[in-house]
MARTI-72582 format. One record per atom (N, C-alpha, C): x, y, z. Coordinates in pm, 1 decimal. Layout:
ATOM,X,Y,Z
...
This chain:
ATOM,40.2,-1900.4,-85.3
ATOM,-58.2,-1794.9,-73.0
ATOM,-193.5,-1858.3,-43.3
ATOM,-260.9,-1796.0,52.7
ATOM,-406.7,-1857.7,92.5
ATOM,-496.4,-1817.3,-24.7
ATOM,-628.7,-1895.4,-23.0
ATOM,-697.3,-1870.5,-132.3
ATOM,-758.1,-1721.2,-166.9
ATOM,-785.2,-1712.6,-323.6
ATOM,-804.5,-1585.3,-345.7
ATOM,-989.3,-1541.9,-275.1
ATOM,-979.6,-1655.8,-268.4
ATOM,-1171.8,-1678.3,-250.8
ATOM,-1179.1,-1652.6,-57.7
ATOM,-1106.1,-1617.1,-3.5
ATOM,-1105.7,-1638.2,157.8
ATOM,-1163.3,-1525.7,185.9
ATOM,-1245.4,-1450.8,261.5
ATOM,-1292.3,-1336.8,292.4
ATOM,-1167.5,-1245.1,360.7
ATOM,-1184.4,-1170.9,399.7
ATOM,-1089.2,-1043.4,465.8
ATOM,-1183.5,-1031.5,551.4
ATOM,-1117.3,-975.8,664.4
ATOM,-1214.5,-893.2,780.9
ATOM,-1268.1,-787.1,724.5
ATOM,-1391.4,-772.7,804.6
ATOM,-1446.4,-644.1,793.4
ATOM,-1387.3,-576.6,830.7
ATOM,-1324.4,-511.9,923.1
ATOM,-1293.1,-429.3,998.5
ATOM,-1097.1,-478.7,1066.0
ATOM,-1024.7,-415.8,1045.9
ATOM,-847.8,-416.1,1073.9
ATOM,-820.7,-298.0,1108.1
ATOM,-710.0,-396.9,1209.2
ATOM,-586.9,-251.2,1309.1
ATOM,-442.8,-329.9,1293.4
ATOM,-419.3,-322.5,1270.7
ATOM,-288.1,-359.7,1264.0
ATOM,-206.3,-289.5,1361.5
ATOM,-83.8,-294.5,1423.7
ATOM,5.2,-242.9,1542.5
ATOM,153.2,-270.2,1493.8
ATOM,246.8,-184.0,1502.1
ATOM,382.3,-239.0,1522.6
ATOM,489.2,-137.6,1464.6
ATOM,578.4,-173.0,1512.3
ATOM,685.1,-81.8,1439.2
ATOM,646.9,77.6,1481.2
ATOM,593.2,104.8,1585.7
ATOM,571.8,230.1,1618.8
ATOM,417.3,282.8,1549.0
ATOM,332.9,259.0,1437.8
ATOM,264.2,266.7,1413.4
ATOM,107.8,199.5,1415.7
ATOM,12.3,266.3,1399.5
ATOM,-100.2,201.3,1395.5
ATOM,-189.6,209.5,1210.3
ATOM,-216.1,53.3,1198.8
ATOM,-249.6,106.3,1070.9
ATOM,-427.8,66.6,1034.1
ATOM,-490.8,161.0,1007.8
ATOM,-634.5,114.2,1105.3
ATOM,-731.9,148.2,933.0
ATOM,-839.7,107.2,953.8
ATOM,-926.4,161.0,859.3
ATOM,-969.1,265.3,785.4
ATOM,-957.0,333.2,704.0
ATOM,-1025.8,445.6,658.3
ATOM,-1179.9,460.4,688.2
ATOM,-1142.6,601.1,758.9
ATOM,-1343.2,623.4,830.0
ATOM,-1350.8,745.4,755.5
ATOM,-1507.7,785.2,773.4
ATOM,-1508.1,923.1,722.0
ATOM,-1515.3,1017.9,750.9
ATOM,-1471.4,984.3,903.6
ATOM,-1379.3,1107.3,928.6
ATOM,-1221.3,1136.8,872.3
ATOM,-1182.1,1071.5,781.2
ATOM,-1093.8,1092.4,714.9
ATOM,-1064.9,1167.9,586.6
ATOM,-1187.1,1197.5,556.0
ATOM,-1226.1,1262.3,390.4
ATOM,-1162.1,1391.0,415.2
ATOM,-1181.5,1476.0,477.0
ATOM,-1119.9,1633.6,461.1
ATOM,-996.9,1597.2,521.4
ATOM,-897.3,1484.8,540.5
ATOM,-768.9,1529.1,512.2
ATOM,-713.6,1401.2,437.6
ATOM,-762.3,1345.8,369.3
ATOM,-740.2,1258.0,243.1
ATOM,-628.6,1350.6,132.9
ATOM,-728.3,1466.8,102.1
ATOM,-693.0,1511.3,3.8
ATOM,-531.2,1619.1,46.8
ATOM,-474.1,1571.2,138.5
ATOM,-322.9,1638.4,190.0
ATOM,-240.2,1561.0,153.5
ATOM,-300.8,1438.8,183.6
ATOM,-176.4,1293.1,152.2
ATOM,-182.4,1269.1,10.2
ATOM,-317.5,1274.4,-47.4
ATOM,-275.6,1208.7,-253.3
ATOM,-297.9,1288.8,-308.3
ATOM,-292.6,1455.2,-260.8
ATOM,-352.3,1583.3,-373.9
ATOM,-205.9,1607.2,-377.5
ATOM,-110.6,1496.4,-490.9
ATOM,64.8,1580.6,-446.2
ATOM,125.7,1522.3,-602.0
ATOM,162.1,1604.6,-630.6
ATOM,254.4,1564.1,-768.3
ATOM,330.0,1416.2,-775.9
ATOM,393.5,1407.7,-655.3
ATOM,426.0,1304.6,-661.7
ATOM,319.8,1185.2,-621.7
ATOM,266.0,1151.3,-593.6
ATOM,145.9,1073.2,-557.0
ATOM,68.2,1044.0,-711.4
ATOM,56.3,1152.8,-792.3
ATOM,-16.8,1129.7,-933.7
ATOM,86.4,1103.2,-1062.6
ATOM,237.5,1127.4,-990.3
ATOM,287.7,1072.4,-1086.8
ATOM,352.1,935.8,-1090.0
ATOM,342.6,878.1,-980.4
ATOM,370.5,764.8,-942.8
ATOM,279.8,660.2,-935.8
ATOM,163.5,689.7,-908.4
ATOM,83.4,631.8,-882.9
ATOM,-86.9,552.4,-934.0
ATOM,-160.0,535.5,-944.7
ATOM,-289.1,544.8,-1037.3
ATOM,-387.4,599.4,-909.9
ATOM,-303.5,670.9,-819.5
ATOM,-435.5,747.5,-757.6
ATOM,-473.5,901.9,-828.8
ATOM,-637.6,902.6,-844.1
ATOM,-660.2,1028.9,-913.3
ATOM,-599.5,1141.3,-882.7
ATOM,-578.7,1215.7,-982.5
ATOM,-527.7,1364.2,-967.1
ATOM,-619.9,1462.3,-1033.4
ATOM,-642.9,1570.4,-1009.6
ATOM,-634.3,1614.0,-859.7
ATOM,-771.9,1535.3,-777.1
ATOM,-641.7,1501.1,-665.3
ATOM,-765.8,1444.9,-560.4
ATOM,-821.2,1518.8,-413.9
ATOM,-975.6,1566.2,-434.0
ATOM,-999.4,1668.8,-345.0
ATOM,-1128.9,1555.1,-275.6
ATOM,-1228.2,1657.2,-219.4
ATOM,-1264.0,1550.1,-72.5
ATOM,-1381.4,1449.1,-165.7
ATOM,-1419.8,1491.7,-303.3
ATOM,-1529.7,1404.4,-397.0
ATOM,-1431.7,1226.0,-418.6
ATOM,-1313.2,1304.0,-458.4
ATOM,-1230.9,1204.5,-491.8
ATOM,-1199.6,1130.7,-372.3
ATOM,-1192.0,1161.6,-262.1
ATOM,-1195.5,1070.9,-136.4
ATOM,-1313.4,997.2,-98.0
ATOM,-1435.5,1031.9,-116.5
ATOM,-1520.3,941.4,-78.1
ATOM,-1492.3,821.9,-205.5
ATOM,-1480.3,856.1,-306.7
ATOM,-1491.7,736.7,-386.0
ATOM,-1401.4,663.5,-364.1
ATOM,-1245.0,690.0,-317.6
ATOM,-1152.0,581.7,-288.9
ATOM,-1209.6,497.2,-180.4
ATOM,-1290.9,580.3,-69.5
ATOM,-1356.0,506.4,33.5
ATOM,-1473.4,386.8,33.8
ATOM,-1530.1,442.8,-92.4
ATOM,-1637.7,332.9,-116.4
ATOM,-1541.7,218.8,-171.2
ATOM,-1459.1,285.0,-291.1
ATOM,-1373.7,190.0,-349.7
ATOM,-1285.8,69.4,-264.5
ATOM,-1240.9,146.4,-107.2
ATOM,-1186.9,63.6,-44.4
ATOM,-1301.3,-66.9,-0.5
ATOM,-1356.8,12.5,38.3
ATOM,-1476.4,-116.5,151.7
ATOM,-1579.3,-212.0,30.8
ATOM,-1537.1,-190.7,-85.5
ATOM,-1593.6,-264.0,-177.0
ATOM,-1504.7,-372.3,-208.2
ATOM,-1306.9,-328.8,-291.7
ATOM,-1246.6,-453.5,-273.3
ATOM,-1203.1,-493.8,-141.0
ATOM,-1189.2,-468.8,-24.4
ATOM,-1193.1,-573.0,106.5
ATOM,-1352.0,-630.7,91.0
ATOM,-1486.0,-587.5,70.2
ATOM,-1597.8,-704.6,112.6
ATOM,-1582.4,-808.7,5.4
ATOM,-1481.2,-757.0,-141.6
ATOM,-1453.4,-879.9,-258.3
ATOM,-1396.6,-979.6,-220.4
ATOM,-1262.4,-929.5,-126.2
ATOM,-1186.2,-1006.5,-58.8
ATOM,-1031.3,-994.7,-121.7
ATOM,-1002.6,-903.9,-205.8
ATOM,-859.7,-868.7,-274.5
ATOM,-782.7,-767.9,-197.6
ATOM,-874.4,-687.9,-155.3
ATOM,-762.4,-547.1,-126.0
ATOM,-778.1,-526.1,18.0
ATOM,-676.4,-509.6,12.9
ATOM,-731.6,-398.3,198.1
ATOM,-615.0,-282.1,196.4
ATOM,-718.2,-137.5,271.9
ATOM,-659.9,-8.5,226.1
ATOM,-647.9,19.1,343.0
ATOM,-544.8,104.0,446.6
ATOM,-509.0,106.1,554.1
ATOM,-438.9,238.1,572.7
ATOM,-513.5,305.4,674.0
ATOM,-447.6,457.7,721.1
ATOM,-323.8,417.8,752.9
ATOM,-196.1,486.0,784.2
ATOM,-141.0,502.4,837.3
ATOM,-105.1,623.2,911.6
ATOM,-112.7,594.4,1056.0
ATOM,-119.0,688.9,1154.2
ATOM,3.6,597.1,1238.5
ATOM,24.4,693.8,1369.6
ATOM,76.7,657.4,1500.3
ATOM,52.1,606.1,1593.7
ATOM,-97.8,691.8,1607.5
ATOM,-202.6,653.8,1726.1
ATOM,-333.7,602.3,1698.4
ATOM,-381.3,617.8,1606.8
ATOM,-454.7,541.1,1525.0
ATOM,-573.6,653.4,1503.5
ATOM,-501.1,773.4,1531.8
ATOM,-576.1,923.0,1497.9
ATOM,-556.2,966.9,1360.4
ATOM,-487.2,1047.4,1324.9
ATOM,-484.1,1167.1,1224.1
ATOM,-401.4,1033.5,1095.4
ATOM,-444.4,1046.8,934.6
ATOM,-392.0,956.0,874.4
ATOM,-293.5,1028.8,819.9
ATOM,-165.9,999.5,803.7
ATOM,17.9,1010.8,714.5
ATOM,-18.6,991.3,608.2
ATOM,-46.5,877.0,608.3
ATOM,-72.3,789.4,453.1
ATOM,-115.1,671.3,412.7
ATOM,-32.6,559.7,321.2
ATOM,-174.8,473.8,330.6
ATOM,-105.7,358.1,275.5
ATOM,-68.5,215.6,314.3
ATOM,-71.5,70.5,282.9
ATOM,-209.4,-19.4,229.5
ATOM,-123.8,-31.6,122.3
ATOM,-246.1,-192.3,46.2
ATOM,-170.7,-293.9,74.9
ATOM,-285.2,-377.7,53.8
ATOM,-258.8,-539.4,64.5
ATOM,-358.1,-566.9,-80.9
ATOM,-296.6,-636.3,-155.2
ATOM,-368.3,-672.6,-256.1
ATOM,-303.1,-792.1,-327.1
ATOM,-451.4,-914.1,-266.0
ATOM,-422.3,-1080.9,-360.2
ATOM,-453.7,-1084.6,-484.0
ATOM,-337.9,-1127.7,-524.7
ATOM,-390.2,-1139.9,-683.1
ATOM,-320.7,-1281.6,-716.6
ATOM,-389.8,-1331.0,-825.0
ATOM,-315.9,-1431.9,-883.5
ATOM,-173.5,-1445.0,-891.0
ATOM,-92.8,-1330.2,-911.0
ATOM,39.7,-1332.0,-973.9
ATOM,138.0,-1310.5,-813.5
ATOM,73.8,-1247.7,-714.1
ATOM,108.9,-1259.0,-573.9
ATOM,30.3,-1196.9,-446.7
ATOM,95.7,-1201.9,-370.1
ATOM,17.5,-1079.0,-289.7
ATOM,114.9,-960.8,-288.2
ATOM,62.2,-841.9,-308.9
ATOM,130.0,-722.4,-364.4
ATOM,78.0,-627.0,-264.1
ATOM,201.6,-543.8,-222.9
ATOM,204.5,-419.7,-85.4
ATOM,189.6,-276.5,-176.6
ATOM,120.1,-195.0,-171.3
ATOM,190.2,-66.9,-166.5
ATOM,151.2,20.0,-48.7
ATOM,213.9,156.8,-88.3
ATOM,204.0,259.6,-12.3
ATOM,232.8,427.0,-60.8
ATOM,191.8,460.6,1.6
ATOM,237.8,623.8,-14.9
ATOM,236.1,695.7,127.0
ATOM,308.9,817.1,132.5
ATOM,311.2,845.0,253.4
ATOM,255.0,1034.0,174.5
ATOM,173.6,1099.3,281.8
ATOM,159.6,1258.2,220.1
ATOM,310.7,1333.0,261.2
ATOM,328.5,1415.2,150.9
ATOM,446.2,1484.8,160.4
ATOM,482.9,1560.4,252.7
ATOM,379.2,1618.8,341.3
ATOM,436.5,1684.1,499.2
ATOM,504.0,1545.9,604.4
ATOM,471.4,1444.7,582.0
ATOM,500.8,1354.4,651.0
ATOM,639.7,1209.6,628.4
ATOM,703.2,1294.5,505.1
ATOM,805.2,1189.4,439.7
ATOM,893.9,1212.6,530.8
ATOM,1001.6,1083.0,507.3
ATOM,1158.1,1141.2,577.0
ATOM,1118.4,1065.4,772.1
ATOM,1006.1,996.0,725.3
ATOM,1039.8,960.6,879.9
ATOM,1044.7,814.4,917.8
ATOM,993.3,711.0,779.6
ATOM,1049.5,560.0,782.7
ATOM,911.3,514.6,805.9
ATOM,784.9,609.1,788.3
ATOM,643.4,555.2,813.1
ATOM,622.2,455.7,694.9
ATOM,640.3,461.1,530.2
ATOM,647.9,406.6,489.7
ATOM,730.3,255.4,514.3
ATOM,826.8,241.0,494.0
ATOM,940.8,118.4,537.2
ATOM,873.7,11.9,655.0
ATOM,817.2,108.9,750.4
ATOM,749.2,25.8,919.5
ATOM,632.7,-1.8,849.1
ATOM,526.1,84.1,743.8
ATOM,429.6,23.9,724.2
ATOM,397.2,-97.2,639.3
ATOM,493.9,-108.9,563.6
ATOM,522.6,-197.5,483.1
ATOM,573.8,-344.3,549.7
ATOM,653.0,-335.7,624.3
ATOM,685.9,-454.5,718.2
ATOM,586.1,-495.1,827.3
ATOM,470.5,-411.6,857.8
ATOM,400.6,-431.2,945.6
ATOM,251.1,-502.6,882.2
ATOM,285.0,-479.3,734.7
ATOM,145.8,-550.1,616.8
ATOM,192.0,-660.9,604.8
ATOM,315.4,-673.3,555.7
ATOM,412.3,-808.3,542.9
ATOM,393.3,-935.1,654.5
ATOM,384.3,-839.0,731.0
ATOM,394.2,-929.4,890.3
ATOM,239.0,-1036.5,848.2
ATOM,201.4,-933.8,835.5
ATOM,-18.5,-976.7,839.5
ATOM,-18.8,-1092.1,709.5
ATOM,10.2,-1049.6,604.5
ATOM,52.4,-1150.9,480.2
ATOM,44.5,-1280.3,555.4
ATOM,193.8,-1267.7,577.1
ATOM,258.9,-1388.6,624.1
ATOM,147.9,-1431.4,735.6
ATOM,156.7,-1365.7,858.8
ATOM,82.5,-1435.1,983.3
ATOM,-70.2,-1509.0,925.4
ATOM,-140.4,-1426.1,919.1
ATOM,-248.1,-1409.9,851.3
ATOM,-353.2,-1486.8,753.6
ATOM,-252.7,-1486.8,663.4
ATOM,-296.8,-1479.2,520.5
ATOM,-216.3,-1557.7,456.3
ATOM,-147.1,-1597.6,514.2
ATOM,-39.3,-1760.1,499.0
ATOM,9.8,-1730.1,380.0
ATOM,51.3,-1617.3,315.8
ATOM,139.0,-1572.8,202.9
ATOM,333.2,-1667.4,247.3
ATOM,358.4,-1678.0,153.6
ATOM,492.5,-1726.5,130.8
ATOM,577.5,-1628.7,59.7
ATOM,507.8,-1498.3,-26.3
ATOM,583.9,-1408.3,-68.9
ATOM,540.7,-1348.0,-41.7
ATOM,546.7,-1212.7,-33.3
ATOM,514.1,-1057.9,-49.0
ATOM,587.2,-955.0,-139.9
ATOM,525.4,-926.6,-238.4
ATOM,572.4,-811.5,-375.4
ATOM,534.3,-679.7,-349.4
ATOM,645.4,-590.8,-368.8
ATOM,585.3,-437.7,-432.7
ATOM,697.9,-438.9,-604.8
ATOM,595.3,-342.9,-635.8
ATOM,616.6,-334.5,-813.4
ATOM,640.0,-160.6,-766.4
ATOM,768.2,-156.4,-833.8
ATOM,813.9,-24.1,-809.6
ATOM,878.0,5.1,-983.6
ATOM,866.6,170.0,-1025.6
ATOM,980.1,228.8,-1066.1
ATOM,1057.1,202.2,-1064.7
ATOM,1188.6,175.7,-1133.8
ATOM,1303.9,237.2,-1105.7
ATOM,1377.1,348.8,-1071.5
ATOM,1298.3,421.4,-1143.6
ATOM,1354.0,588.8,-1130.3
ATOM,1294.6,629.7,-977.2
ATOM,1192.9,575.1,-900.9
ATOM,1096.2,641.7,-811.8
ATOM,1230.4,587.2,-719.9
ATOM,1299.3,730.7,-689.2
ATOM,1422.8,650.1,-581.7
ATOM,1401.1,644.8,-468.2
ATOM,1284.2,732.4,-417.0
ATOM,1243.3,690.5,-282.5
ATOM,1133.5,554.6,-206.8
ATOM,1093.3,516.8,-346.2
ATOM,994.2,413.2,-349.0
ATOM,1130.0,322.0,-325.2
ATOM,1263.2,273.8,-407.1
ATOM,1340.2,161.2,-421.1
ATOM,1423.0,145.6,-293.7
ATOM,1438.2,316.3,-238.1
ATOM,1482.6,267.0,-64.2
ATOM,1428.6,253.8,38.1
ATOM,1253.4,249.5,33.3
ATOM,1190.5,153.6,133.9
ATOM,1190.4,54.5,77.0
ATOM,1160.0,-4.5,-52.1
ATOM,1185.6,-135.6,-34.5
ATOM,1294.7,-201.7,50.6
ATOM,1414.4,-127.3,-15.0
ATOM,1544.4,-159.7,108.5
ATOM,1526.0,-182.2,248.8
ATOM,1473.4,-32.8,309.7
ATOM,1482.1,-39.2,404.6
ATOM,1370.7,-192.9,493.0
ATOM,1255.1,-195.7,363.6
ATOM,1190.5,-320.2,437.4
ATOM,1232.0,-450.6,414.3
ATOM,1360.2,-437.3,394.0
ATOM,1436.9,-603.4,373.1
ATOM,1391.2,-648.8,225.9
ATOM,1310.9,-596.0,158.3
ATOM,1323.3,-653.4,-6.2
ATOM,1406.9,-686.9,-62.6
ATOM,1399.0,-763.4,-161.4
ATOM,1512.0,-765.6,-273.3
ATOM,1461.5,-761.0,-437.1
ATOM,1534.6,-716.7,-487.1
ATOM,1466.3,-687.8,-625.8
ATOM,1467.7,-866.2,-698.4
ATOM,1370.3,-891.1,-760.2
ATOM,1368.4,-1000.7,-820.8
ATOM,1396.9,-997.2,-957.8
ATOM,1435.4,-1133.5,-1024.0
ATOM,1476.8,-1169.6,-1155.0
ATOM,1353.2,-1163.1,-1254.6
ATOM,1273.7,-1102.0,-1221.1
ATOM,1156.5,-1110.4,-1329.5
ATOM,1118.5,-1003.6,-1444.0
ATOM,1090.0,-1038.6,-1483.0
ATOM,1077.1,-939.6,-1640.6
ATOM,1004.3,-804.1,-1580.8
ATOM,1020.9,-730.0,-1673.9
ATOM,952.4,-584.9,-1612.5
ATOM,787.8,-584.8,-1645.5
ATOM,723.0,-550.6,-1590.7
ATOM,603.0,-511.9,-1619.1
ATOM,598.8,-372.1,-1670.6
ATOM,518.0,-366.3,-1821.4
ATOM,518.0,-240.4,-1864.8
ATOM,349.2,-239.6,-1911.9
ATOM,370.5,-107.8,-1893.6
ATOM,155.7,-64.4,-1939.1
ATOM,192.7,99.5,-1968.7
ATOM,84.4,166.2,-1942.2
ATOM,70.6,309.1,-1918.4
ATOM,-52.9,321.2,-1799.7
ATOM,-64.4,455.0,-1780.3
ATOM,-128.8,497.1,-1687.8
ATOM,-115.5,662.5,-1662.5
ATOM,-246.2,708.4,-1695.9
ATOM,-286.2,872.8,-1670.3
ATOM,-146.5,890.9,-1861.8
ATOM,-191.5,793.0,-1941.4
ATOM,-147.3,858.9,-2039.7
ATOM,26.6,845.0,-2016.3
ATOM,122.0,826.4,-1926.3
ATOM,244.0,770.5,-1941.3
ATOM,306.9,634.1,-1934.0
ATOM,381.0,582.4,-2026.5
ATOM,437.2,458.7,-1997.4
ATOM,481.5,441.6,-1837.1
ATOM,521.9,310.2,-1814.3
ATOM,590.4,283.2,-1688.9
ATOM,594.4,141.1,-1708.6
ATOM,789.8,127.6,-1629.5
ATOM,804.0,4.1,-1635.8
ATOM,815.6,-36.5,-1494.8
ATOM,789.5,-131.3,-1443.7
ATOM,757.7,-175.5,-1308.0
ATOM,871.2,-294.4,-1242.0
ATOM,984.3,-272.2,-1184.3
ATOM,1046.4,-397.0,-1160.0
ATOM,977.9,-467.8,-1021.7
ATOM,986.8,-584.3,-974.2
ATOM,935.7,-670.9,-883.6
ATOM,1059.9,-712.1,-779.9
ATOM,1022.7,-648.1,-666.9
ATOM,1064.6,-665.4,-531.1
ATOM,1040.8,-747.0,-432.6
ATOM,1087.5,-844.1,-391.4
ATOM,997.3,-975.3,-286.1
ATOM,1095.5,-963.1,-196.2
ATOM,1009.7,-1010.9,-74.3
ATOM,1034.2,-1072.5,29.7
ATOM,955.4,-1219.1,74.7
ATOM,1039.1,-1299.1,170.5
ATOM,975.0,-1409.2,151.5
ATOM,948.5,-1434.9,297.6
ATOM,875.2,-1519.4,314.9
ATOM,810.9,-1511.7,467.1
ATOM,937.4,-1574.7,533.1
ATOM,952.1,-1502.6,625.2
ATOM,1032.2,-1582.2,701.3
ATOM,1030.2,-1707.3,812.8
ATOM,1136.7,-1764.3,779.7
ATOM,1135.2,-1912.0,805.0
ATOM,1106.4,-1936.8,1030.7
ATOM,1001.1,-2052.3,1015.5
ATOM,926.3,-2059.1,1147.8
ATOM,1055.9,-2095.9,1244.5
């Protein structure tokens, strides 16, 4: 994994797998709240609930604050690099570099998740000279455990991560992929 101290770009597009996965602008705020104002999104997730367009600017500041730290980067996912589906992290941390995602519920069922996830992976690796790439999933979240699938993961031997969040337990198993070999 490259250092935690390396800057991030200001500014990312990512391409592939049929998708474009581009920055959050603000022209994105009035339809933010379609993709994470969803039951499932707040119960899965530590994004606020209910999240309406107040709660979107703050994820927005929130984004462009950890990318200028240099940990996170938060990423529309679109097609054309217009209207946002939903949304991929990249986030370095000591313990790895860690993917997530969510996709808004008018837009499930079509593998945007799975492509976006392999298309962050890609950047990791190319990039960011990662040697692993993690998502921390549910068990029970069965649609979270078959994109991992579908993005070539494998569940790893590691102890569960347990905490709470919004007031419920959750145990977290660890999914890797490993860069693939040059």
């Amino acid at each position: 994994m490259s250092s935690l101290t390396s800057s991030l770009p200001e500014r990312l597009e990512l391409s592939g797998e049929g998708l474009v996965l581009r920055d959050w602008s603000e022209r994105d705020l009035t339809e933010m709240p379609a993709i994470f104002d969803h039951p499932d999104i707040a119960h899965w997730t530590p994004i606020v609930s209910p999240f309406d367009e107040t709660a979107a600017r703050k994820r927005l500041k929130r984004a462009r604050q950890l990318r200028e730290e240099g940990t996170t980067i938060l990423l529309a996912i679109t097609v054309d690099g217009g209207a946002p589906l939903g949304e991929v992290m990249l986030r370095r941390a000591p313990e790895g570099t860690e993917i997530g995602y969510a996709v808004g519920p008018a837009h499930r069922g079509q593998g945007l998740a799975a492509r976006a996830v392999r298309v962050m992976a890609a950047y990791a690796f190319e990039q960011l000279g990662a040697e692993q790439v993690i998502l921390e999933l549910e068990a029970d979240n069965a649609a979270s455990v078959a994109v991992a699938g579908r993005a070539g993961f494998g569940l790893l031997d590691l102890p569960l991560i347990e905490g709470e969040e919004k007031g419920r337990p959750f145990a977290l198993q660890t999914w890797g992929l490993n860069r693939p070999p040059a």
